[in-house]
N, C-alpha and C positions, 0 to 999 in steps of 0.2 A: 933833695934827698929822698923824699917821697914813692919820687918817679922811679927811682934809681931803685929801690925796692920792691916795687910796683913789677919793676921788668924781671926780681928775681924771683919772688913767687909765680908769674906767670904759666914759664911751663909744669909746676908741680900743681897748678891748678888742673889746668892740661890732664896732665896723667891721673890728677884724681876724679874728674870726670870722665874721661874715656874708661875706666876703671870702674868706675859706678854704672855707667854704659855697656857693662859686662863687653867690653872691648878682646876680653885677655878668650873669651868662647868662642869668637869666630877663626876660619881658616886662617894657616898657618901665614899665607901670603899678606892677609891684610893683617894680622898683628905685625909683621916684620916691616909692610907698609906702613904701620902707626909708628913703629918707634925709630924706623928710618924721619920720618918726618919729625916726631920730637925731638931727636937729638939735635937737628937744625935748628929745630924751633929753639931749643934748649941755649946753640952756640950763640943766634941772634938775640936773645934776650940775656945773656952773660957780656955780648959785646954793649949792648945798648946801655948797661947797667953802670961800664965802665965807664961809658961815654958821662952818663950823667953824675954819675959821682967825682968824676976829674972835674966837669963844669960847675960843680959846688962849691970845688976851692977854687975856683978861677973866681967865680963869681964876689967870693969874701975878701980877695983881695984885691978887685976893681973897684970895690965900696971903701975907702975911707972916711973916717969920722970925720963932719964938718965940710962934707962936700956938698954943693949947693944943689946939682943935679943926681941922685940917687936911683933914681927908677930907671930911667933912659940906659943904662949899662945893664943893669938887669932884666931887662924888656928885648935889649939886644939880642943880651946872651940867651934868653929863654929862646927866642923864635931860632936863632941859630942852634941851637941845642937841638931842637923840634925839627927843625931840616935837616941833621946830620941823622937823628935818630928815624925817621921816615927813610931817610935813604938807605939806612942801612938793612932797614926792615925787606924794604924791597930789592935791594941789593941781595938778601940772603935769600 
């Protein structure tokens, strides 16, 4: 759930540092080139966000109480979680 958060402050970090970077004073071309790029930035950190909030409840309901193996599903789903989010990163 962390993560999943994690990826949605992301790009408003983004813009408040490009932002304190007096970003918004340079030529018209490169601000329009910053916020063409944020908005991407913006869509893969909204997807990536989804990704890991669905695998939260995935995760809660491969763990039931009294199962003898607990971490092995969770360990799973983290690295597969971690590879889909990587790929999407580079995908976008």
């Amino acid at each position: 759930m962390l993560l999943a958060v994690l990826n949605l402050f992301f790009p408003i970090f983004i813009f408040y540092k490009a932002a304190d970077n007096t970003i918004f004073d340079a030529p018209a071309k490169f601000i329009f080139a910053f916020l063409l790029i944020w908005l991407i930035i913006s869509f893969a950190s909204w997807v990536s966000f989804q990704l890991w909030w669905d695998r939260k409840t995935k995760v809660t309901n491969t763990s039931v109480k009294g199962d003898e193996f607990v971490s092995t599903p969770v360990f799973s789903h983290l690295i597969q979680t971690l590879g889909e989010w990587i790929g999407t990163w580079i995908g976008t």
